[in-house]
C-alpha positions as CSV (number, residue, x, y, z in Angstrom):
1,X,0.0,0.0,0.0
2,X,1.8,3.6,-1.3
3,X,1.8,6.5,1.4
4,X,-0.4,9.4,1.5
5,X,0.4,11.8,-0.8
6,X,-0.2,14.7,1.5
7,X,-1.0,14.3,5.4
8,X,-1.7,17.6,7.4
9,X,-2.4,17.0,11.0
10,X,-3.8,20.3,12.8
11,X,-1.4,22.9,11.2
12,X,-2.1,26.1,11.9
13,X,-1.0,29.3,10.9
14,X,-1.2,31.9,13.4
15,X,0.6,35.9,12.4
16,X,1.5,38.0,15.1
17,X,-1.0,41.3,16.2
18,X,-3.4,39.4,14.1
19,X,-6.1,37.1,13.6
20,X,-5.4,33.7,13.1
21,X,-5.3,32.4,9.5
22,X,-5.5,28.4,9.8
23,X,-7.0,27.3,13.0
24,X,-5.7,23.6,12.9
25,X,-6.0,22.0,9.1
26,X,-7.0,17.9,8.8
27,X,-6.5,16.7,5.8
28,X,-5.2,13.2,4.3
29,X,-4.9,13.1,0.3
30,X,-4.3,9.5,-0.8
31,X,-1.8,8.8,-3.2
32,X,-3.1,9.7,-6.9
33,X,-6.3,11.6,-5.8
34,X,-8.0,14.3,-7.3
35,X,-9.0,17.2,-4.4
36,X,-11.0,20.4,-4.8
37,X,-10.2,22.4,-2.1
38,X,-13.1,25.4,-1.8
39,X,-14.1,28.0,0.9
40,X,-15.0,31.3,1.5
41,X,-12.5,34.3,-0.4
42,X,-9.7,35.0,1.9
43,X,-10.1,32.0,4.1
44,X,-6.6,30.6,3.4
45,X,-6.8,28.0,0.4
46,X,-3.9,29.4,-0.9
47,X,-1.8,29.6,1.8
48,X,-1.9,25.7,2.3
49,X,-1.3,24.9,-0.9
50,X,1.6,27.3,-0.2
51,X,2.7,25.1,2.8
52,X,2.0,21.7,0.8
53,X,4.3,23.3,-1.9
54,X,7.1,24.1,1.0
55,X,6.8,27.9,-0.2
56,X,4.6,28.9,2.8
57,X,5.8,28.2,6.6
58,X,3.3,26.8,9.7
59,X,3.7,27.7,13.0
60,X,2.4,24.4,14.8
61,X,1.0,21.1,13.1
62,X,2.4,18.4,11.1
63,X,2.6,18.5,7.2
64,X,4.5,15.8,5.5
65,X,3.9,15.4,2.2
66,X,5.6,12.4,-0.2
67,X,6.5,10.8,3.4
68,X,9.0,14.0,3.9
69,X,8.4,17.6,5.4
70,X,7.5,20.0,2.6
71,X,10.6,21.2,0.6
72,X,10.2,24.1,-2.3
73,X,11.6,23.1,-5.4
74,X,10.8,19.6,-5.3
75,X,11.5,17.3,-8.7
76,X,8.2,15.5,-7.7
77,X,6.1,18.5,-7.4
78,X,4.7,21.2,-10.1
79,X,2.9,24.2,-8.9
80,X,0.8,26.2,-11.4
81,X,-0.6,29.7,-10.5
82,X,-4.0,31.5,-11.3
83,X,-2.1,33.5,-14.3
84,X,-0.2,31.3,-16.8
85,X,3.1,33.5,-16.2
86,X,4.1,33.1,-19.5
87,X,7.6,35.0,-20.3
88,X,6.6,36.7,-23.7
89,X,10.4,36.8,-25.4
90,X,9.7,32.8,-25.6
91,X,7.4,31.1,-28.2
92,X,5.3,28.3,-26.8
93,X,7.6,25.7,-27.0
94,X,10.4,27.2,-25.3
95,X,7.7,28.5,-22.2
96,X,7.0,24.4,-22.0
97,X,10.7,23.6,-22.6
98,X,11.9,25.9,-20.1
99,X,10.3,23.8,-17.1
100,X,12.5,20.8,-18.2
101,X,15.5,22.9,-18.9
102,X,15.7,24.0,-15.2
103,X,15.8,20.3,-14.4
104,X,19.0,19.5,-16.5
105,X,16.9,17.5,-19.3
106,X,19.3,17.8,-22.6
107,X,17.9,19.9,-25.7
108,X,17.0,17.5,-28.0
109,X,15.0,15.5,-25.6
110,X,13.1,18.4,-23.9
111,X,12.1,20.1,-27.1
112,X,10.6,16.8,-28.6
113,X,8.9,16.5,-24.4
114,X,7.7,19.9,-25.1
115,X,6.7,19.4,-28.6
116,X,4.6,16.5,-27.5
117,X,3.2,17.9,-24.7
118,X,1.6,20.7,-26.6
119,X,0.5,18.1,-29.1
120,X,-1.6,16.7,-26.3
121,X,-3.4,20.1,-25.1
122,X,-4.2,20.9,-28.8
123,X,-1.9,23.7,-29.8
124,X,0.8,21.4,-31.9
125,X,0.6,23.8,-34.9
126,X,1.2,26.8,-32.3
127,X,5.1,25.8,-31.7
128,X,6.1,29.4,-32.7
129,X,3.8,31.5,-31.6
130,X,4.8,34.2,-28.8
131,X,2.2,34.6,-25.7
132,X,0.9,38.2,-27.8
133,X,0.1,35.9,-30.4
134,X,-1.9,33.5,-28.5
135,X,-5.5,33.8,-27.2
136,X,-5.8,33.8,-23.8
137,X,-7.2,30.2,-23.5
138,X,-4.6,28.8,-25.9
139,X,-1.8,30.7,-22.9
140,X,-3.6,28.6,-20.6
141,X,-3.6,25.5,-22.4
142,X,0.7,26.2,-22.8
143,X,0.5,26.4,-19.0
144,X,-1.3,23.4,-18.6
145,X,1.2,21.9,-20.6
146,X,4.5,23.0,-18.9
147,X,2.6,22.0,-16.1
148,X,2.4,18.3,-16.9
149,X,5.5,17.8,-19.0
150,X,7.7,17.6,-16.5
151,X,5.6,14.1,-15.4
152,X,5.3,15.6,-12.1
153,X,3.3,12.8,-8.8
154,X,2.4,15.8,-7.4
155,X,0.4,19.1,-9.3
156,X,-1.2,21.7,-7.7
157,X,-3.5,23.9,-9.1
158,X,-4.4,27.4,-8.1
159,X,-7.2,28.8,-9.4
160,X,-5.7,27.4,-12.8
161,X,-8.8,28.6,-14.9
162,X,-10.0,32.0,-13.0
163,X,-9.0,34.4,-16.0
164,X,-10.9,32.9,-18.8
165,X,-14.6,33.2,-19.9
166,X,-17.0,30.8,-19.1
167,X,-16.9,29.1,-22.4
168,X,-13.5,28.7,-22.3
169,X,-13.6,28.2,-19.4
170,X,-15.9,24.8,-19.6
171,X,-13.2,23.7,-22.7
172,X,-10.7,24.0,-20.4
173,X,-12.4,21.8,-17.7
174,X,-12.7,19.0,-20.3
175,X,-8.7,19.2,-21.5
176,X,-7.9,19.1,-18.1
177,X,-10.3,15.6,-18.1
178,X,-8.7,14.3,-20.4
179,X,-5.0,14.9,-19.6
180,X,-6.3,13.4,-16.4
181,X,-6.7,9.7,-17.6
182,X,-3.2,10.0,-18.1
183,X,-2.1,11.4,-15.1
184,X,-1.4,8.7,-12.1
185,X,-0.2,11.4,-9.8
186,X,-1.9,13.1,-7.3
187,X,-4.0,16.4,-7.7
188,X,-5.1,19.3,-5.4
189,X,-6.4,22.2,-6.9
190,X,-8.3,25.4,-4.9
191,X,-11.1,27.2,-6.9
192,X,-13.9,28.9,-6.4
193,X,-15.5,26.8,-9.0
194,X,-18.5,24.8,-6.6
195,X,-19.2,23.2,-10.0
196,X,-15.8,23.1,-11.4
197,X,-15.1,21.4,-7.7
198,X,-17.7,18.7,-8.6
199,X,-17.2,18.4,-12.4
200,X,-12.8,17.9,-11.6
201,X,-12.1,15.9,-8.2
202,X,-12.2,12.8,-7.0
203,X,-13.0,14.6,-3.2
204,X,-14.0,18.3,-2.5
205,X,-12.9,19.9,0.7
206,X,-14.6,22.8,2.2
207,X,-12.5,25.0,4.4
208,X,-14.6,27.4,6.4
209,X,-13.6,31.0,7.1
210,X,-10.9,32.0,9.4
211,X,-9.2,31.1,10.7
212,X,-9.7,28.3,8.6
213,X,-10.3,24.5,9.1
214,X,-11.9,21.8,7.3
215,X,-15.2,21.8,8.0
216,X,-17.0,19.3,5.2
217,X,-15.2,16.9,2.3
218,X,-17.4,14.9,0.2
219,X,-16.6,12.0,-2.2
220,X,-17.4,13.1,-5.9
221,X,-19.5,9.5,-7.5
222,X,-20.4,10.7,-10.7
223,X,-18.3,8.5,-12.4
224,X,-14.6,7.8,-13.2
225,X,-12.4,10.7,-15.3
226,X,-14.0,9.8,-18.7
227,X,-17.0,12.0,-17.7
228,X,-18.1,14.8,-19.4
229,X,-17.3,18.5,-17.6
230,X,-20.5,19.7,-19.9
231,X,-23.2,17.3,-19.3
232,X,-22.8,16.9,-15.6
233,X,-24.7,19.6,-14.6
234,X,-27.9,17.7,-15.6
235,X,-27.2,15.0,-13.3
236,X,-29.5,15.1,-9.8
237,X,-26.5,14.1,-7.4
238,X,-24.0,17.0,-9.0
239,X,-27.5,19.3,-8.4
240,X,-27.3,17.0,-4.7
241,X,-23.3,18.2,-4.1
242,X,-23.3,21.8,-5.3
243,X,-26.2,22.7,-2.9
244,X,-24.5,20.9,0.2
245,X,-21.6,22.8,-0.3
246,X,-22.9,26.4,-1.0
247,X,-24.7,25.6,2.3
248,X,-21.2,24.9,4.1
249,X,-19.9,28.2,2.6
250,X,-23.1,30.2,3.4
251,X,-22.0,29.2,6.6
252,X,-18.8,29.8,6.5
253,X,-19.5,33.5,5.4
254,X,-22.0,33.6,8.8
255,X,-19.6,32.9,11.1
């Protein structure tokens, strides 16, 4: 049986002269699960993926994650951000090859990784093409795809769709679907998506406000990964989970 991928046993996050941010978090991820976390804004979603990530320090609690204590910069681990932080002086392929180049992988080898990795998020006629000459779902989808070249067992995501427009928005929901059946790792991903929550993860995690803890989680059975982002909202037990969990945030905003 593999270890957790992530085990957070009440960590908490305390600042001094102010209110607490993270009241004590409990949280186990298993070992190539999908989690949503979601919660009221400002409640400190971020800031734990921060700590899972090792970018983000706790001041009491125990976070291991991979069987270790957090560590930035881990091979294991890719981190994408709400904006795609694309540098515009390189085209698409060298924004994707530029996530193996840091890790040593020779030319020739990450340029046909890059190459194959945009292949698989649609854009393999888009090689050349600077981020001004890209829309702004096509940056996201050269995001998505530096994200998962470097075959990381561990990807967070961060609001990874928040910029685009609802239609895109739902396209993007369905790449990330299907680059999922080929993913083995493990996932966590914050949004303020409920149904974006739902239509992703394996699990959804409420965190209620601050300072924060983990006040609801619910197991996602709608299926395996080969579902459909778009018809899911027809279903009665996605209608079922997306009114639980505006209730737990309604009450989270109360409190």
């Amino acid at each position: 049986m593999s270890l957790p991928a992530v085990v957070a046993e009440g960590v908490r996050l305390t600042v001094p002269n102010a209110p607490d941010i993270l009241a004590g978090i409990d949280l186990t991820i298993a070992d190539g699960e999908f989690v949503a976390i979601v919660g009221p804004s400002g409640c400190g979603k971020t800031t734990f993926l921060n700590m899972v990530a090792g970018l983000q320090h706790f001041t009491a609690g125990r976070l291991i994650v991979a069987g270790a204590p957090p560590q930035a910069g881990r091979r294991e681990t890719a981190y994408a951000l709400a904006r795609d932080a694309l540098l515009p002086w390189r085209d698409a392929l060298g924004n994707v090859e530029l996530a193996l180049q840091v890790r040593g992988v020779a030319r020739e080898e990450r340029r046909q990784r890059a190459a194959e990795a945009l292949g698989k998020v649609g854009l393999a006629d888009a090689l050349d093409r600077h981020p001004a000459q890209l829309s702004q779902g096509m940056r996201q989808r050269v995001a998505l795809a530096r994200t998962f070249v470097t075959e990381p067992r561990l990807l967070i995501l961060d609001e990874p769709f928040a910029a685009l427009d609802a239609q895109t928005r739902i396209r993007m929901q369905e790449l990330l679907l299907a680059l999922l059946r080929q993913f083995s790792g493990t996932m966590i991903m914050v949004t303020h998506d409920i149904a974006e929550a739902i239509m992703l993860a394996d699990r959804v995690v409420v965190f209620s406000n601050r300072p924060a803890v983990v006040s609801a989680a619910y197991e996602v059975k709608l299926g395996s990964r080969k579902r459909k982002a778009s018809e899911m909202r027809g279903d009665p037990e996605f209608s079922r989970l997306f009114e639980q969990i505006w209730q737990d945030i309604e009450r989270g905003f109360a409190t």
